[in-house]
C-alpha positions as CSV (number, residue, x, y, z in Angstrom):
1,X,99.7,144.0,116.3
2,X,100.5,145.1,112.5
3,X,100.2,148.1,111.0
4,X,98.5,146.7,108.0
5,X,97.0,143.3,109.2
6,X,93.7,142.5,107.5
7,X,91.4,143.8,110.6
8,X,89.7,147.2,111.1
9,X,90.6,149.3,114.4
10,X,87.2,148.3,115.7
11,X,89.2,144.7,116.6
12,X,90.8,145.9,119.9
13,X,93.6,144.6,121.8
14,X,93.2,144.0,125.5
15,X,91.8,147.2,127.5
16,X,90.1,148.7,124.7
17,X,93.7,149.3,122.9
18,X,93.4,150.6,119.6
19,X,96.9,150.0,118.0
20,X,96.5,152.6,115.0
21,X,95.7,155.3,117.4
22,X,98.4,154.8,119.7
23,X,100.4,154.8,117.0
24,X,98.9,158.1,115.4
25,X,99.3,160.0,118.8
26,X,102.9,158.8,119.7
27,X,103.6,160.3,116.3
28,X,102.1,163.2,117.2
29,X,103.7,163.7,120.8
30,X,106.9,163.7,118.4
31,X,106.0,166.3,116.6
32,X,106.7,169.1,119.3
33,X,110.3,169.8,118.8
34,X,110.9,170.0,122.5
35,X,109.6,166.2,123.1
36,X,112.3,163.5,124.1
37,X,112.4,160.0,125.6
38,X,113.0,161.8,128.7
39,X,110.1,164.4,128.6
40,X,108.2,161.8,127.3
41,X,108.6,159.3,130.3
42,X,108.5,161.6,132.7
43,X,104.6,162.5,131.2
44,X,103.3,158.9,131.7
45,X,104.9,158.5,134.8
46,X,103.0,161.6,136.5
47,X,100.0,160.1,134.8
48,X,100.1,156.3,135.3
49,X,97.9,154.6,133.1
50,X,97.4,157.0,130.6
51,X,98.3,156.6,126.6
52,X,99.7,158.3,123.8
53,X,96.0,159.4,122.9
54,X,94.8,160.9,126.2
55,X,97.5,163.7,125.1
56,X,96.6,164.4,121.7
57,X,93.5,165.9,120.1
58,X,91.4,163.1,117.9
59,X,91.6,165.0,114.5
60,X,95.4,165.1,115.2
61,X,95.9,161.3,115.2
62,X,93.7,160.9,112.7
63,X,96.0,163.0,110.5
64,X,99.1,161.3,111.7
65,X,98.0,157.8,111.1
66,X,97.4,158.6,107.7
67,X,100.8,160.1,107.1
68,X,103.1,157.1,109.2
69,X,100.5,154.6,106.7
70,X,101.4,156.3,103.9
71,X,104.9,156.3,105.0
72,X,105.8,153.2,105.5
73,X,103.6,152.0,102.5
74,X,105.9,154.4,100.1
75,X,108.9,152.3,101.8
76,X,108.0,148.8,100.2
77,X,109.3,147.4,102.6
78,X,109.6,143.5,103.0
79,X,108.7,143.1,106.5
80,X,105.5,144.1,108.0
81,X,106.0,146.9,111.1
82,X,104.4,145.7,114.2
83,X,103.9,148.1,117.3
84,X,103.6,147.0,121.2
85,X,102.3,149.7,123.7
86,X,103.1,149.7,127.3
87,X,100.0,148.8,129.3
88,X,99.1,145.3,126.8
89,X,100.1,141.6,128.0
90,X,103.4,141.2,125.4
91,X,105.3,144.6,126.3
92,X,108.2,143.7,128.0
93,X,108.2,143.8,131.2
94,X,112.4,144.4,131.7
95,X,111.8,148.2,129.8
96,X,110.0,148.8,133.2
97,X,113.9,149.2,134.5
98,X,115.3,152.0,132.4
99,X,115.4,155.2,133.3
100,X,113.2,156.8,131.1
101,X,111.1,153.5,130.0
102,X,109.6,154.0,126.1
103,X,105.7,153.7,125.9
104,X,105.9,152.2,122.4
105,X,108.2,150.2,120.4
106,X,107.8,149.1,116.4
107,X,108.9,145.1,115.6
108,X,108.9,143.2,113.4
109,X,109.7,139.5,113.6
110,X,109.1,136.8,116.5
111,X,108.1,138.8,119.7
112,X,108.8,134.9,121.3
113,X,112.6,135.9,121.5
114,X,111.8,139.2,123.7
115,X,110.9,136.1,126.7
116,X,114.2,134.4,125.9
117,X,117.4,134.3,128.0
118,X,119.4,137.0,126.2
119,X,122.5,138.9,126.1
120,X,124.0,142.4,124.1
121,X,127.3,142.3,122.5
122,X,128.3,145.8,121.5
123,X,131.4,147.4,120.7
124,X,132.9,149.9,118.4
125,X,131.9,150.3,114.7
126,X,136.2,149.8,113.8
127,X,136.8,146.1,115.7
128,X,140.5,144.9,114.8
129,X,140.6,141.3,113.5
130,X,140.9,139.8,116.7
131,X,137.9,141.5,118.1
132,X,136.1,140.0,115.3
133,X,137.4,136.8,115.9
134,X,136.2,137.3,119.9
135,X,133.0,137.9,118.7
136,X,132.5,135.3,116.7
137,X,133.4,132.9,119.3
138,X,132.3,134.4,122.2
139,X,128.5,133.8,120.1
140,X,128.8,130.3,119.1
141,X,129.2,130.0,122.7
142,X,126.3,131.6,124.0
143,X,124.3,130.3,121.8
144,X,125.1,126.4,122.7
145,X,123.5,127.6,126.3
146,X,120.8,128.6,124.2
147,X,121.1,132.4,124.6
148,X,119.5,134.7,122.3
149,X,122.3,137.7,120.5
150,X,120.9,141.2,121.2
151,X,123.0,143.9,119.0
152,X,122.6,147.1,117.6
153,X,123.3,146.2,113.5
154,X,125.5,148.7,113.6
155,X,129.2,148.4,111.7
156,X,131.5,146.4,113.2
157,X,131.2,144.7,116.4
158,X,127.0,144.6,116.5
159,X,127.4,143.2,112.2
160,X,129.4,140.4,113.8
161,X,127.8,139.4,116.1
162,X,124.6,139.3,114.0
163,X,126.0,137.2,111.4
164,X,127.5,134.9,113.6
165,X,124.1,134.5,115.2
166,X,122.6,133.8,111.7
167,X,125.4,131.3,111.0
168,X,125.1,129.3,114.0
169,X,121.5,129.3,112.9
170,X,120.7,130.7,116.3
171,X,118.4,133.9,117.7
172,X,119.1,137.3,117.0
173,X,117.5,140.8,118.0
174,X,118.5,144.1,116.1
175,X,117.4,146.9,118.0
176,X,118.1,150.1,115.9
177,X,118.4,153.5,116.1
178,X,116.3,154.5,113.2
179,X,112.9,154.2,112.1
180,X,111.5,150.7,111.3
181,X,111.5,151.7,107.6
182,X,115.0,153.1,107.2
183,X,118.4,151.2,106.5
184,X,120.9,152.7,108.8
185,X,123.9,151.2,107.7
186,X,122.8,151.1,103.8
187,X,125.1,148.5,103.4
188,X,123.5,146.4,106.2
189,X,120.0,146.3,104.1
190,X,119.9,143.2,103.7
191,X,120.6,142.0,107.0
192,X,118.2,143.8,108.7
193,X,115.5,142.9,106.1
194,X,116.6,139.3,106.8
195,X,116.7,139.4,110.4
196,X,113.1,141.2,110.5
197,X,111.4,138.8,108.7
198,X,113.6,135.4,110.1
199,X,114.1,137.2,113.5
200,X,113.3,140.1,115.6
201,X,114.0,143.7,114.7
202,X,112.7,146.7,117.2
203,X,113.1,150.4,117.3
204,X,111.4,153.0,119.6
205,X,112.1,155.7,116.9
206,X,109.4,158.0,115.9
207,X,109.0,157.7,112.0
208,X,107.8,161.4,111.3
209,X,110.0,162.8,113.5
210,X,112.9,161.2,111.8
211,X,112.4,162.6,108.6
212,X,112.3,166.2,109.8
213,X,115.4,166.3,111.5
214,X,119.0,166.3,110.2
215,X,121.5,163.6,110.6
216,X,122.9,165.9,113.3
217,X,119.4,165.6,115.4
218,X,118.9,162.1,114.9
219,X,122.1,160.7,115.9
220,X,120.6,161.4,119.6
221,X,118.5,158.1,118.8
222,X,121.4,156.1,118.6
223,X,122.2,156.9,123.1
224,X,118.0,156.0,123.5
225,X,118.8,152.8,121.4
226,X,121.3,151.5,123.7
227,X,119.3,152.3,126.8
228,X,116.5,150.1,125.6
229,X,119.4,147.4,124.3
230,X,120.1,147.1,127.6
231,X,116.9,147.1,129.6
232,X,115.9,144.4,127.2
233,X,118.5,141.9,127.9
234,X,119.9,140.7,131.0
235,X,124.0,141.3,130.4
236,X,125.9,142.9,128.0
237,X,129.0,142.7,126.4
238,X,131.6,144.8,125.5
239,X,134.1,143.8,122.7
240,X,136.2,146.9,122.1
241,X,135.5,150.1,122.5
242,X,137.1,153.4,122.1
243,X,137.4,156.2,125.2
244,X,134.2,158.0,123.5
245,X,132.3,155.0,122.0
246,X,128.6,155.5,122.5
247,X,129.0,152.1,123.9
248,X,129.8,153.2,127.1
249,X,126.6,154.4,127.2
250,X,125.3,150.9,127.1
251,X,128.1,150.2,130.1
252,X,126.1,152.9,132.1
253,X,122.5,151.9,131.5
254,X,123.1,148.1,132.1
255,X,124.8,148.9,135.6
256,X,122.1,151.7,136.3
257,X,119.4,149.1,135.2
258,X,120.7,146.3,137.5
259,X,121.9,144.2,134.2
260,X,125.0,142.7,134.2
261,X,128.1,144.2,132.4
262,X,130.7,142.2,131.0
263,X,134.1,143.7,129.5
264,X,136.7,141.2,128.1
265,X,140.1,141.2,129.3
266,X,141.4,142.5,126.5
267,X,140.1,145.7,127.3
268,X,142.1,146.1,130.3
269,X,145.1,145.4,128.4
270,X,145.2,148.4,126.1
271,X,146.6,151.3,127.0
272,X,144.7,153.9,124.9
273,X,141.4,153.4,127.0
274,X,140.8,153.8,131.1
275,X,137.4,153.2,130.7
276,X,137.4,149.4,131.6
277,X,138.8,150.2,135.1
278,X,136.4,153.2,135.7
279,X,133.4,150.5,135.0
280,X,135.1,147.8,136.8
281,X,135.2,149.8,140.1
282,X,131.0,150.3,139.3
283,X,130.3,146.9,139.3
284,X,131.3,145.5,136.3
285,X,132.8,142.1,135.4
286,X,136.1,141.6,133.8
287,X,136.1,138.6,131.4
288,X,139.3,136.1,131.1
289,X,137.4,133.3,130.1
290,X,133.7,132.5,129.1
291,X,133.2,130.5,132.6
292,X,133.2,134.2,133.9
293,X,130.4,134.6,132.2
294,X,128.6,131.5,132.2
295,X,128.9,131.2,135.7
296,X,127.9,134.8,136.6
297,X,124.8,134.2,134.4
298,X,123.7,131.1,136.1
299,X,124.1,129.1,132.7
């Protein structure tokens, strides 16, 4: 439901949901400088069922749904920001594998793509050409088998394989590592404005909580992002990747979350990484050609 649809909170969702006050107290959990995604899950999992509100003091929410409305309001932003709360009929049901599961994520966009066949590409923010190139084609041909493109919009590998999404005029989710109303790369403002309003764009990040922390604090958001990436989809992808890429902690969560991992061939061929061998022992698949993939998906 949005933020700012024309309805009053008296219009529930299903189970007497009331979206601005989930919202207010999962802003609020945030606000304790000791809460994470881990303490966080670990809470609703000793108390099944429960909410963001059954935590938090009404008077609280009630001042933290004024602030995140104002916030996002001051944004102007051109898409509307939608929330989904674990417990209501269009969560997604694949979170329910991560490790620390989120209770609430922000969208905007068609929520249709999150029940779609779909696939992560990731890689490193500094592709060479030819990863580029790999990209590019290794999209146009998922999307023939009518795969949806999951990415992170970061630089790079996720920008590719975003745009080549667009331009096969084919689905394409941005989950992101900031808040819903924050451009993280600046220069990819545009995209992610164009995929949230012509696509789907998700975050799990808390809005308040952002804007009290330094860069240095918020980078942790970025690890959580890929988590989620990879619980959402059923395989990713790795282009390229460096021997400390944040990627590999995509590799991880997809083998830990029973998702498929794919790393291209010309991974195993350069010698400034070990990585690829260390993930093909775990599980993972090394790709030579896209029937490796195709066939391993069932496509």
């Amino acid at each position: 439901m949005s933020l700012f649809a024309d309805r009053s909170d008296d219009l529930l969702l299903d189970d007497a949901i009331v979206p601005m006050k989930e919202i207010g107290a999962y802003e609020a959990l945030w606000n304790d400088r000791k809460t994470s995604f881990k303490s966080l899950s670990e809470r609703f999992a000793s108390n099944p069922g429960s909410r963001p509100s059954d935590f938090v003091d009404p008077e609280v929410i009630e001042s933290f749904k004024i602030k995140i409305t104002e916030m996002i309001k001051s944004n102007q932003l051109d898409y509307r920001t939608n929330i989904l709360i674990n417990g209501t009929f269009d969560f997604p049901i694949r979170l329910k594998d991560a490790k620390e599961p989120v209770e609430v994520l922000y969208y905007s966009g068609n929520l249709d793509y999150l029940s779609t066949r779909s696939v992560a590409i990731v890689g490193t923010r500094k592709p060479s050409d030819e990863g580029k190139k790999r990209a590019d084609k290794l999209v146009k041909l998922l999307v023939k088998d009518d795969v949806t493109i999951v990415s992170g919009l970061a630089q790079g590998i996720d920008t590719q394989a975003h745009t080549s999404a667009i331009n096969a005029k084919a689905r394409t989710i941005a989950v992101i590592g900031t808040p819903m109303n924050t451009f993280y790369p600046k220069q990819n403002k545009s995209l992610q404005e164009y995929i949230a309003k012509n696509h789907l764009l998700v975050s799990q990040v808390p809005f308040y909580r952002y804007t009290q922390q330094t860069f240095h604090g918020n980078k942790l958001f970025f690890p959580e992002r890929n988590k989620t990436m990879s619980a959402l989809t059923e395989a990713t992808i790795i282009i390229e990747a460096g021997e400390t890429s944040g990627t590999l902690i995509q590799a991880r969560a997809a083998l830990h979350q029973g998702r498929k991992l794919f790393i291209l061939d010309s991974c195993f061929k350069n010698p400034k990484i070990t990585w690829p061998d260390r993930f093909l022992k775990q599980g993972a698949i090394r790709v030579k050609d896209y029937l490796d993939i195709k066939n391993a998906l069932g496509l």
